[in-house]
C-alpha positions in Angstrom: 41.2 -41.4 -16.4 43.6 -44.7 -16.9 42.0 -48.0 -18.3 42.7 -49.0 -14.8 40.7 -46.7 -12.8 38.4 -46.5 -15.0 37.6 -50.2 -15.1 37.4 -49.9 -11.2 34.8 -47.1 -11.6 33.1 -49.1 -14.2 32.7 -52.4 -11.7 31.2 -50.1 -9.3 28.7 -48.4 -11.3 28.1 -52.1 -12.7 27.3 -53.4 -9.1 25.6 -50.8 -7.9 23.2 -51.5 -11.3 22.9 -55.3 -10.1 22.2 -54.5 -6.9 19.2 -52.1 -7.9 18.0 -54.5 -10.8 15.2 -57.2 -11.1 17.2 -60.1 -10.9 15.5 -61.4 -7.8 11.5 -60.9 -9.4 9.7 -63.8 -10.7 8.9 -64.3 -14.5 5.1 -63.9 -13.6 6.3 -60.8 -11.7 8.6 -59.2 -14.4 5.9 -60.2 -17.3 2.9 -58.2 -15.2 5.8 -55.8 -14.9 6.3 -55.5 -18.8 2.5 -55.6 -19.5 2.0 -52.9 -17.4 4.5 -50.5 -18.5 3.3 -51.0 -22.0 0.1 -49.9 -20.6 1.7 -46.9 -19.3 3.9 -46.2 -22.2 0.5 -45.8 -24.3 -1.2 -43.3 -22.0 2.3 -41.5 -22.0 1.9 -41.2 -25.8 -1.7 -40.1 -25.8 -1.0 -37.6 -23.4 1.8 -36.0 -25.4 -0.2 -36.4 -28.7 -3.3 -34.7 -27.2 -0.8 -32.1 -25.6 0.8 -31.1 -28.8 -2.4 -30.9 -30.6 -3.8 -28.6 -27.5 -1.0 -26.1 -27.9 -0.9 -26.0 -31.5 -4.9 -24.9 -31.4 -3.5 -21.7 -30.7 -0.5 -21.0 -33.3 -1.4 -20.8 -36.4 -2.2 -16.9 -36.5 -0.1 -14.5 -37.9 -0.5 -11.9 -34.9 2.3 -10.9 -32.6 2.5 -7.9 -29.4 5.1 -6.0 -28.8 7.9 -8.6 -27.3 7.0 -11.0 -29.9 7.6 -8.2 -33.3 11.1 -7.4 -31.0 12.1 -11.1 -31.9 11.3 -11.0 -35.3 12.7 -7.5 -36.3 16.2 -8.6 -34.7 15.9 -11.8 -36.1 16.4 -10.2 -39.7 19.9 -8.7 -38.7 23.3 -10.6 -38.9 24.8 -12.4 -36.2 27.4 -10.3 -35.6 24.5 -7.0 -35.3 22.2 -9.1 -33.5 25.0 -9.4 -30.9 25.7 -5.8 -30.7 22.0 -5.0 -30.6 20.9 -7.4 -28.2 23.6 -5.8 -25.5 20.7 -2.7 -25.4 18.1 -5.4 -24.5 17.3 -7.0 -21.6 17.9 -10.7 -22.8 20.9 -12.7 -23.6 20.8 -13.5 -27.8 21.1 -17.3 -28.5 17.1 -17.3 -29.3 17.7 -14.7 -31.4 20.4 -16.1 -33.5 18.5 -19.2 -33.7 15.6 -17.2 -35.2 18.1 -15.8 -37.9 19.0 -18.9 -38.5 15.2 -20.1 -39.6 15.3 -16.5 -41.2 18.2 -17.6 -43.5 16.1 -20.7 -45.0 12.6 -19.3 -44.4 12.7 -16.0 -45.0 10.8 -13.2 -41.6 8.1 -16.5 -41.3 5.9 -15.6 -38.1 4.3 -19.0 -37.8 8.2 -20.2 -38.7 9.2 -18.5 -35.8 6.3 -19.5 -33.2 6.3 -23.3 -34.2 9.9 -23.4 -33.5 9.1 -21.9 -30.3 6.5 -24.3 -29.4 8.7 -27.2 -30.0 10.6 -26.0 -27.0 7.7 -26.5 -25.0 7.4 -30.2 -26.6 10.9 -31.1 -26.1 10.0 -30.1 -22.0 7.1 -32.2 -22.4 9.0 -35.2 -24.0 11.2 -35.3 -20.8 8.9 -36.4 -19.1 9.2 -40.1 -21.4 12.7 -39.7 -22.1 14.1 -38.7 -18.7 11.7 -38.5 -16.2 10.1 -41.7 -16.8 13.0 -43.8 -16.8 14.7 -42.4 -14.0 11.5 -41.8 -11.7 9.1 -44.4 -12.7 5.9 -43.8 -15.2 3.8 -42.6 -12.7 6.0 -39.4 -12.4 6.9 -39.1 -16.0 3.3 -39.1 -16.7 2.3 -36.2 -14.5 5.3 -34.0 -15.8 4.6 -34.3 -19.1 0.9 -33.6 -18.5 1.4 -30.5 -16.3 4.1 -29.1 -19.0 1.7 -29.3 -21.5 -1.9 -28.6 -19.9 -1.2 -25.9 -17.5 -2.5 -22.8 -18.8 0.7 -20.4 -18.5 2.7 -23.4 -20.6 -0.1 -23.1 -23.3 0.6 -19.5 -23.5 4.2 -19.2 -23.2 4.5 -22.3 -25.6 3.0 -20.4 -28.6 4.8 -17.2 -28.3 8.0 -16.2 -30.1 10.3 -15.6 -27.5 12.8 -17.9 -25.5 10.6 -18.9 -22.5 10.2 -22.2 -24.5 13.3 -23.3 -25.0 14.7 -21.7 -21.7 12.5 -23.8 -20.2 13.8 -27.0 -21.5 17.5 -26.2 -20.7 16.9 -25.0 -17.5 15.4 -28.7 -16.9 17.4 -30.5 -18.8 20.8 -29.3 -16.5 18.9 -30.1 -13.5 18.0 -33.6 -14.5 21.7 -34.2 -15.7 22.8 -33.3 -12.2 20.7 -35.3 -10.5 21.8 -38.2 -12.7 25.2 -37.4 -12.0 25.1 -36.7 -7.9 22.5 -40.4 -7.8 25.7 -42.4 -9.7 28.2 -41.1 -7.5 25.9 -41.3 -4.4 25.5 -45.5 -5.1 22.3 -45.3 -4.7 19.0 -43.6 -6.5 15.8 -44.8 -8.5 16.9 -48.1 -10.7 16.2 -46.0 -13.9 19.4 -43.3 -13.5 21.4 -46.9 -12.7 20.0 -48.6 -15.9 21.3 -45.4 -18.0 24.3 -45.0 -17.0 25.3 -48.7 -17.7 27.7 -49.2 -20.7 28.9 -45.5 -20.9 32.2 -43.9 -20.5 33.3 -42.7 -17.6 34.5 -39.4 -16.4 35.4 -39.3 -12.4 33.1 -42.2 -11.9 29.9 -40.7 -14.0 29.7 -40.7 -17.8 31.2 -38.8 -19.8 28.1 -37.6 -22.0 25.9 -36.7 -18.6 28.7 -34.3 -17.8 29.2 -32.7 -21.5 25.2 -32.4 -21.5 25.3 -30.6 -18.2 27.7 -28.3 -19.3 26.2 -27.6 -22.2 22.6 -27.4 -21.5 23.8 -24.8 -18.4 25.9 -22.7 -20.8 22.5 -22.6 -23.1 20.6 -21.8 -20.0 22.7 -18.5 -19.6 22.6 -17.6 -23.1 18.5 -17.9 -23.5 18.0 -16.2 -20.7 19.0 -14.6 -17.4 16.9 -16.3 -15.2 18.6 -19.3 -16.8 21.7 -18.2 -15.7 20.1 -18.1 -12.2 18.9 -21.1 -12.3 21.8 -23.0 -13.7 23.7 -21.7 -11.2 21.6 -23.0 -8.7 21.3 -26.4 -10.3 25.3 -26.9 -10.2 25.9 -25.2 -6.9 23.8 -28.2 -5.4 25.9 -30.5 -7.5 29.0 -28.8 -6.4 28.0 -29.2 -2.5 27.7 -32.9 -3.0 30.8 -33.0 -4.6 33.2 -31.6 -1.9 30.5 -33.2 0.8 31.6 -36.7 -1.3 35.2 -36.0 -1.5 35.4 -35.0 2.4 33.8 -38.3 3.2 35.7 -40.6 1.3 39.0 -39.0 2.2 37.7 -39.7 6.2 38.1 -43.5 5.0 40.8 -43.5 3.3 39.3 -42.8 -0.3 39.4 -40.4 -3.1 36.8 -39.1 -4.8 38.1 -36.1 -6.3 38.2 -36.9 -9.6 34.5 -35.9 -10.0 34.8 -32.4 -8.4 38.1 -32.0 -11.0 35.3 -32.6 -13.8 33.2 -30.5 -12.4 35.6 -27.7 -12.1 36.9 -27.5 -15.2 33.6 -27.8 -16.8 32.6 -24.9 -14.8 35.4 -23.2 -15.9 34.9 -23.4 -19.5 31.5 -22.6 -19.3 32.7 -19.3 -17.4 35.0 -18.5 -20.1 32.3 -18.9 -22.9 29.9 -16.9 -21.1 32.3 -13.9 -20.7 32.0 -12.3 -23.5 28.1 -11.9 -22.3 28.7 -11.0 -19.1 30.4 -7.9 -19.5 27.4 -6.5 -21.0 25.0 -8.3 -18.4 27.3 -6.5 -15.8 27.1 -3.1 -18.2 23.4 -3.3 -18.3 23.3 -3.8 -14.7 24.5 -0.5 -14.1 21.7 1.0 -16.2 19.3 -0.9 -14.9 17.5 1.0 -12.2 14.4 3.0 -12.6 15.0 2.7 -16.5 14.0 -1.3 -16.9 11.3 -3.6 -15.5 8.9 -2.5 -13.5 8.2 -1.7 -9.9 7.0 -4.2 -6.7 2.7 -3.5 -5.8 2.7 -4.9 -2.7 0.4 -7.5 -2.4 -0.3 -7.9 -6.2 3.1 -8.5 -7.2 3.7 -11.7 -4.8 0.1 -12.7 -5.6 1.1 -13.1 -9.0 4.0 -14.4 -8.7 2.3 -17.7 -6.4 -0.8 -18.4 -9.2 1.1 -17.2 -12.5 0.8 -20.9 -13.7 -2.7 -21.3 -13.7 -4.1 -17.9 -12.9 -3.5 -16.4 -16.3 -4.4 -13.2 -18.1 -7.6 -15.1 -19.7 -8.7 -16.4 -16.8 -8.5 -13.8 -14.7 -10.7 -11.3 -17.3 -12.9 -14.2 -17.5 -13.4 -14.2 -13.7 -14.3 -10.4 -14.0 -16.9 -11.1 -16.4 -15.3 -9.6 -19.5 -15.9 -12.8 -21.9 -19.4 -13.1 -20.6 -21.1 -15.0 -17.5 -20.5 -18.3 -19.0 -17.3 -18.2 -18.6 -17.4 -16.5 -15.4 -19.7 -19.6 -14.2 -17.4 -22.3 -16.1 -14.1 -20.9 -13.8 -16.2 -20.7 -10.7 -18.0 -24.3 -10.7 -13.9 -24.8 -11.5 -12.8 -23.1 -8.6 -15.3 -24.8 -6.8 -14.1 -28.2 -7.6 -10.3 -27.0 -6.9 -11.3 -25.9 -3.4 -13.0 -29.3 -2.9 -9.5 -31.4 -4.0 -7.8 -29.4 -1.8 -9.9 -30.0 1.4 -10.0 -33.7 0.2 -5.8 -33.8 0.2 -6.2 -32.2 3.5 -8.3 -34.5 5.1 -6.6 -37.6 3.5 -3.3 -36.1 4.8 -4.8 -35.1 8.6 -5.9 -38.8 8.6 -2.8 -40.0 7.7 -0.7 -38.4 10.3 -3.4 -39.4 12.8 -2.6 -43.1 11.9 1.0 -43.0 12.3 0.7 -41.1 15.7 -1.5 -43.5 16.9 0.7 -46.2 15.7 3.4 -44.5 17.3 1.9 -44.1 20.5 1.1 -47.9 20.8 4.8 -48.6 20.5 6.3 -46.3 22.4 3.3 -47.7 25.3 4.8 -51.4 24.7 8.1 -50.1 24.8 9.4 -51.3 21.2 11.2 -49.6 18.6 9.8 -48.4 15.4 11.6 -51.0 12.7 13.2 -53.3 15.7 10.4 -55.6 15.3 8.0 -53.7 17.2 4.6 -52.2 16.7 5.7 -49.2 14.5 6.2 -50.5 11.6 5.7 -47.7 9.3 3.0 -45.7 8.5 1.3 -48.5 6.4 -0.1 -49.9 10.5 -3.8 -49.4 10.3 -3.6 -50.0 14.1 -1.8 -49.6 17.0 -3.3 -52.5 18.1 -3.4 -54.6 15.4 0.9 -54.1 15.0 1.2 -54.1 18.7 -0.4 -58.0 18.5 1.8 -58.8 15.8 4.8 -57.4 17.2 4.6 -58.7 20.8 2.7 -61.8 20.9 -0.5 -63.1 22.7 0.4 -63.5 25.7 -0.3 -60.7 28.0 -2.4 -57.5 27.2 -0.6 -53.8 27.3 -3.0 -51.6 28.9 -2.1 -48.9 26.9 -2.6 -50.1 22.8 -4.4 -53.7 23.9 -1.6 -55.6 22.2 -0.7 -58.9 23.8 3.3 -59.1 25.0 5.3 -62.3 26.0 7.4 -63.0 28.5 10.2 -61.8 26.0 8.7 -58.8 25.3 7.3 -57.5 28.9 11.3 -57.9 29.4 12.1 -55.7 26.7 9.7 -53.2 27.5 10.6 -53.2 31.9 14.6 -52.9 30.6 13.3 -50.0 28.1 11.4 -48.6 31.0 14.4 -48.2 33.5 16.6 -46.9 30.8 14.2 -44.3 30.0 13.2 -43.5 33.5 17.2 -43.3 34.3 16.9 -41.0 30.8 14.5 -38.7 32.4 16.9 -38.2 35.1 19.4 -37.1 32.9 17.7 -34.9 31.1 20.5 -33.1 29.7 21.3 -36.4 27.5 18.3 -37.8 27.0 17.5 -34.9 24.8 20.0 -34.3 22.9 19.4 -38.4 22.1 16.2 -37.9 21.6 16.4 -35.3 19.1 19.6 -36.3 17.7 17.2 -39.7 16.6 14.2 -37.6 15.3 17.1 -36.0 13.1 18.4 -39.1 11.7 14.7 -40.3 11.1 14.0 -36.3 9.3 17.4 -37.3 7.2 16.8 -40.3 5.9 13.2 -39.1 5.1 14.8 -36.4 2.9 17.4 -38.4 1.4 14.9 -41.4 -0.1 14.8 -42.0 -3.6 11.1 -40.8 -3.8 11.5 -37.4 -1.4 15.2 -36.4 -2.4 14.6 -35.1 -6.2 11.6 -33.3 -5.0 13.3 -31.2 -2.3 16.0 -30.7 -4.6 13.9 -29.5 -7.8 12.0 -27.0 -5.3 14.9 -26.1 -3.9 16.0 -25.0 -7.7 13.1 -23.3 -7.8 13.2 -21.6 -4.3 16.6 -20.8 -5.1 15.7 -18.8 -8.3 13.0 -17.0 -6.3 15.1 -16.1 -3.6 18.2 -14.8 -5.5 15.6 -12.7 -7.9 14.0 -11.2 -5.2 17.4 -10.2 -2.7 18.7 -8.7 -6.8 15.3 -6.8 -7.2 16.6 -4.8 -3.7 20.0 -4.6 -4.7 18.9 -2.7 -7.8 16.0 -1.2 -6.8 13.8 -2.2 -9.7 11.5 -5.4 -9.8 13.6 -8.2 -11.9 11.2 -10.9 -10.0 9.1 -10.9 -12.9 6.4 -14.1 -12.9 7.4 -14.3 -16.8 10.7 -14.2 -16.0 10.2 -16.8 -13.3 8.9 -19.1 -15.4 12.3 -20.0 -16.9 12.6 -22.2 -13.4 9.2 -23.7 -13.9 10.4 -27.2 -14.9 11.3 -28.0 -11.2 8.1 -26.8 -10.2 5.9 -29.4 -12.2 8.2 -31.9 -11.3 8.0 -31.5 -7.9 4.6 -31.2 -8.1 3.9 -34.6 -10.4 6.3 -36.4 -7.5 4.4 -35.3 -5.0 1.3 -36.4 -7.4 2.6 -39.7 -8.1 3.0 -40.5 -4.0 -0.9 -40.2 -3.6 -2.2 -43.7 -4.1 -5.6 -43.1 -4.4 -6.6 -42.9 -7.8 -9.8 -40.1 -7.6 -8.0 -38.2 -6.2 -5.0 -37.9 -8.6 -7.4 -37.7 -11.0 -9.7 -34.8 -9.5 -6.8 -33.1 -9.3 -5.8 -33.5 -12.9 -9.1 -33.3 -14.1 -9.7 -29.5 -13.0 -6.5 -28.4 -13.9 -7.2 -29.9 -17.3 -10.8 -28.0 -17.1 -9.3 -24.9 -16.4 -6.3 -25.2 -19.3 -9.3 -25.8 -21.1 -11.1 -22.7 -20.4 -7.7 -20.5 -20.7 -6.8 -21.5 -24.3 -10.5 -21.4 -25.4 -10.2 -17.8 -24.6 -6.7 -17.5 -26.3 -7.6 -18.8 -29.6 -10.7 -16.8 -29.5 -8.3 -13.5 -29.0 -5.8 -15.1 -31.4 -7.9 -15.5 -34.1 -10.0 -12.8 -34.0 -10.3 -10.2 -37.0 -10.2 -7.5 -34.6 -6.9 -7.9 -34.2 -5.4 -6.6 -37.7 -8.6 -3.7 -37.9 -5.7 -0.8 -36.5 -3.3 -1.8 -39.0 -5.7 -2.1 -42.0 -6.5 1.6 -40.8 -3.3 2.7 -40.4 -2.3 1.1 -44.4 -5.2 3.3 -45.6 -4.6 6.3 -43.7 -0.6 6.2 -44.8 -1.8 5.5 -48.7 -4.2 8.6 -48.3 -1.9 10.7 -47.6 0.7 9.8 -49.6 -1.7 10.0 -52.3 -2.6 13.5 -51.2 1.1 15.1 -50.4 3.1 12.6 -53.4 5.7 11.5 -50.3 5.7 9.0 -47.9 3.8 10.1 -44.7 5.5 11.1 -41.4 4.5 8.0 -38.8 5.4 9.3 -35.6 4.6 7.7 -31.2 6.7 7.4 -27.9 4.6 4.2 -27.5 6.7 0.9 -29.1 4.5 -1.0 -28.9 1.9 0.0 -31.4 4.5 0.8 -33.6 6.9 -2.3 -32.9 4.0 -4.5 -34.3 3.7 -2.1 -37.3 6.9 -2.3 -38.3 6.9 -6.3 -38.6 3.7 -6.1 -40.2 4.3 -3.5 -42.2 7.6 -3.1 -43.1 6.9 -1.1 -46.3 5.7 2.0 -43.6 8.5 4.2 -42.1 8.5 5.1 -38.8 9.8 7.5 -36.2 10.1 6.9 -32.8 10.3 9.4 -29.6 12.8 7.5 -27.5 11.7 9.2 -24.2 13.7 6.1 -21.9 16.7 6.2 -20.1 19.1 3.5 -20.2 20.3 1.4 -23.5 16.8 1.4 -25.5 17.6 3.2 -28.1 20.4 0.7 -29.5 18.2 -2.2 -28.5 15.4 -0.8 -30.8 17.8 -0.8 -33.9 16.5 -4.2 -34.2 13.8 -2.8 -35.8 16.2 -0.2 -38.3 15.6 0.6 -41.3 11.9 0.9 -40.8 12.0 2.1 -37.7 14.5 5.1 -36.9 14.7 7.1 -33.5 14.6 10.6 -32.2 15.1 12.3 -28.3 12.7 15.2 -28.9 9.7 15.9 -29.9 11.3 18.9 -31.5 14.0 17.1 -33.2 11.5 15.2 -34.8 9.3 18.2 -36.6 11.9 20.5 -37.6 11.2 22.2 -40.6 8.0 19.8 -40.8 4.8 21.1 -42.0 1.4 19.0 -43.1 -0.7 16.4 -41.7 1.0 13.3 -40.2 0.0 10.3 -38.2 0.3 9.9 -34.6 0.0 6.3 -33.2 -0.7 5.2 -29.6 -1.9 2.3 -27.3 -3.8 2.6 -24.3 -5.1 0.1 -21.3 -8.9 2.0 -22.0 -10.6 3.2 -24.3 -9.7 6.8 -25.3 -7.0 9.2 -27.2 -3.0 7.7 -26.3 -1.2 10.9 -24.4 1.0 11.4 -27.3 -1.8 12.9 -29.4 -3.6 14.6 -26.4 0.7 16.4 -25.9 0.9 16.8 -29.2 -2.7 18.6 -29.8 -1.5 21.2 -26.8 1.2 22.5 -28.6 0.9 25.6 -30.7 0.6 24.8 -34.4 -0.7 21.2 -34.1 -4.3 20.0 -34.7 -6.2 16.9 -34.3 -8.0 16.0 -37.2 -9.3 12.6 -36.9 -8.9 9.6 -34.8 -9.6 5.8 -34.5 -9.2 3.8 -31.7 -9.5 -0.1 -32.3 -9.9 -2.8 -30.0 -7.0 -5.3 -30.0 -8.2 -9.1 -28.4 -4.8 -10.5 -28.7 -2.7 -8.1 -26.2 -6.6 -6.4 -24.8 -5.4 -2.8 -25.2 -6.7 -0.5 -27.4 -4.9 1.0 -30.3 -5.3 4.4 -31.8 -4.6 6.4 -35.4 -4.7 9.7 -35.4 -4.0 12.3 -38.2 -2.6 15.7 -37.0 -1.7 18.6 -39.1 0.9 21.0 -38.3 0.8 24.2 -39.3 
């Protein structure tokens, strides 16, 4: 862009910024302004504070399941193999690489590795004052940053070392940048996206740094996680509908506007271009991925999930079967109760509402004035139709239909109204097309308001995710619409929901709300630190150390550690790296490279035969189960001719609530 132009696109975004500013409030107005906002600014902090200090109850353990010991093992691997590895798993590898960079410094450092992930669930939370806040008002920046940090699925997602974190915050972070972007171009949008974009370079009439930030926080998207390419994708094609919406316009009267869409597209294209290299093995995996990956659709329970994942978590929902004890049980359900009793008090507040405005609407439409023309609707802050009737039309003469008093001047109005619509009704076949073409225009400029426009968008992002999830879990036969994959998108969801939030006026309310959603966060990561920090959790592995020592004591070699079940022995092999390990790779599809991640310790075999040829002596057989009882693998193992059970422990594991098993066979 030329100094010229983009002085010219400067003056605009500079008038546009005047003409949404506060030069026309009063000092008194703008000081109660500033004292307020300090106000709000300190509840902002104490709500981040308290949120931080909420999710970091729950990470300072040293246990991890089975996703969480895949991050770590990969995470001690060069770049270069963590690249080649990762092409056998089902995730992209920037988290990865970013683990191995902490590994470099830190050393394999499981807290390390889990506070870094929880920062990606404060960074989401500091949005909310950075971003939200300023471009949406406090009320809204408040609410986001309380609902990423106290509901329950955030609190559990935030402490684990995977990239749901940090996914998270790109995914979000792109969709605000677009929104910034598309509100500067548009001329119009909240006062805060106007106030930051003053005093910034340009690039086709936005700045410059919003667009490199979109770009970039997209491309991070896609290499975190898929669903982050999904929902980047999203995020920009809404941007990119604007864009050739905005350039058709302009070019209707005379304008340009392409310069914009020319950004665009060339950002697009370099993000393209440094994503190839990953999507030839997303498009490779692809092909592998039925009936070998993921999991399967359970009609209803999968969609039930996939609607109360965010605050119907694991922990909760044991608790509501009674498996930590009635007084949990009883905490969630006097919960429940108060949720149910929110929700029929929205309801009601809502049915009222829309009773108002029809009535209001019906008292103009009986005095024959338009809503906003001076008449009796006059939005739906009327608490009468009588009452804005009166107002509207004078005192003069009574209309029999609202009670409102008309002049001369108005009974005028109304009889010219009249005949117009009774020569309307006669010709029906435009007054209806007038008629709705009017409620359209009203539904429009609902939609497009500063207040309703970023929520339809940011569900949109989120319905959009959904939707293209769900019609790729058909095309591949094999369920991809995972709710923990889903929650990649969840940014949009809790701002959508803290707008919505924010447009309630009545303070109890907001605050019931907030309150048993806090009550039941509450509940939830009681549970979780309870499981986290539990001494049951390291009980199999102690057993399995002794067990191994034994009989390496006993046969002067290092035992033979054998299971087709991972995730027993993915944990072991972080935990216990000094153990070796064989596995029975029984999958189809690219597991057995993606398991390298956990090589040397951990090595790989396709048969059960392959893996005691020429073996003879007592070995141990580990296994994981949903129940208590012997894994199949010893149960298969004790079938076979020459093979012998001799002893078996099966310990109870709070922190993933399965039950884990070591066994020592003997083969003959």
């Amino acid at each position: 862009m030329d100094a010229g132009a983009h002085g010219r696109a400067w003056r605009r975004v500079g008038a546009w910024a005047r003409a949404c500013g506060r030069a026309e409030e009063s000092p008194e107005a703008l000081r109660a302004e500033d004292l307020s906002a300090v106000r709000s600014r300190a509840i902002h902090l104490i709500v981040l504070v308290a949120g931080v200090a909420f999710l970091l109850a729950n990470a300072f353990h040293g246990n991890v399941w089975f996703d969480e010991s895949y991050s770590v093992a990969i995470a001690n691997h060069s770049f270069a193999d963590i690249w080649r590895i990762g092409a056998g798993d089902v995730h992209p590898v920037l988290f990865y690489w970013a683990l191995h960079a902490l590994n470099l410094v830190f050393g394999q450092n499981v807290l390390v590795y889990r506070l870094f992930a929880t920062a990606g669930a404060v960074a989401l939370a500091c949005l909310g004052y950075t971003h939200v806040r300023r471009d949406f008002g406090a009320r809204v920046g408040i609410l986001f940053s309380f609902f990423a940090l106290f509901t329950p699925y955030v609190a559990t997602m935030a402490v684990e070392v995977r990239m749901y974190s940090w996914a998270t915050f790109s995914v979000m972070l792109c969709c605000m940048y677009a929104y910034r972007i598309a509100s500067v171009l548009r001329r119009r949008g909240p006062r805060g996206i106007c106030a930051s974009a003053q005093g910034l370079r340009l690039w086709g009439g936005a700045p410059r740094r919003w667009w490199i930030v979109l770009f970039a926080s997209g491309l991070a998207s896609a290499y975190l996680h898929y669903f982050g390419v999904i929902s980047a994708f999203v995020a920009n094609a809404f941007l990119l509908c604007f864009l050739v919406w905005r350039v058709v316009r302009l070019r209707r009267i005379g304008g340009s506007g392409g310069g914009a869409l020319a950004v665009f597209l060339a950002g697009s294209v370099v993000q393209v271009a440094l994503y190839a290299p990953w999507l030839l093995v997303l498009l490779q995996q692809a092909g592998v991925v039925s009936d070998s990956y993921w999991a399967n659709i359970v009609f209803p329970t999968t969609y039930i999930e996939l609607a109360t994942y965010p605050v119907l978590t694991s922990q909760v929902s044991f608790a509501l079967r009674g498996a930590y004890g009635e007084g949990w049980e009883a905490a969630l359900n006097v919960l429940g109760a108060a949720a149910l009793a929110v929700a029929a008090a929205f309801a009601i507040r809502a049915a009222w509402r829309g009773v108002r405005v029809c009535r209001a609407m019906c008292a103009c439409r009986a005095c024959g004035l338009r809503a906003g023309g001076g008449g009796c609707a006059s939005g739906p802050r009327v608490t009468s139709g009588k009452r804005a009737a009166s107002r509207a039309c004078g005192e003069e003469t009574p209309c029999r239909a609202c009670g409102a008093m008309q002049d001369d001047a108005g009974k005028a109005r109304g009889a010219a109204r009249t005949a117009r619509r009774d020569g309307g009704a006669r010709r029906a076949g435009d007054a209806v097309p007038g008629a709705m073409a009017r409620r359209l225009q009203r539904a429009a400029s609902w939609a497009t308001s500063d207040k309703v426009l970023p929520v339809l968008l940011a569900l949109g992002v989120y319905g959009g995710v959904y939707g293209i999830a769900w019609a790729a879990s058909f095309a591949l036969d094999s369920l991809i619409l995972y709710y923990r994959y889903l929650f990649v998108a969840i940014g949009p969801l809790l701002f959508a929901c803290a707008g919505v939030l924010a447009r309630v006026r009545n303070r109890a309310l907001v605050g019931s709300a907030c309150a048993v959603l806090l009550g039941v966060s509450v509940v939830h990561q009681a549970l979780s630190v309870m499981d986290s920090y539990d001494a049951r959790n390291v009980e199999p592995l102690v057993c399995l150390q002794e067990k191994v020592d034994a009989l390496a004591e006993e046969q002067d070699a290092a035992p033979l550690v054998v299971s087709s079940d991972i995730g027993f022995q993915g944990v072991a092999a972080v935990v216990l790296p000094e153990i070796p390990q064989t596995y029975l790779d029984w999958q189809q599809g690219n597991w057995g490279l993606a398991y390298e991640a956990y090589a040397p310790v951990l090595t790989s075999e396709k048969s059960w035969e392959l893996i005691f040829e020429g073996f003879h002596g007592q070995f141990v057989v580990l296994g994981q189960t949903q129940e208590e009882g012997l894994p199949r693998d010893v149960a298969d193992l004790a079938q076979k001719d020459g093979f012998c059970l001799i002893e078996a422990q099966t310990f109870y594991r709070p922190y993933e609530r399965t039950w884990f098993t070591v066994a020592v066979m003997d083969k003959a």
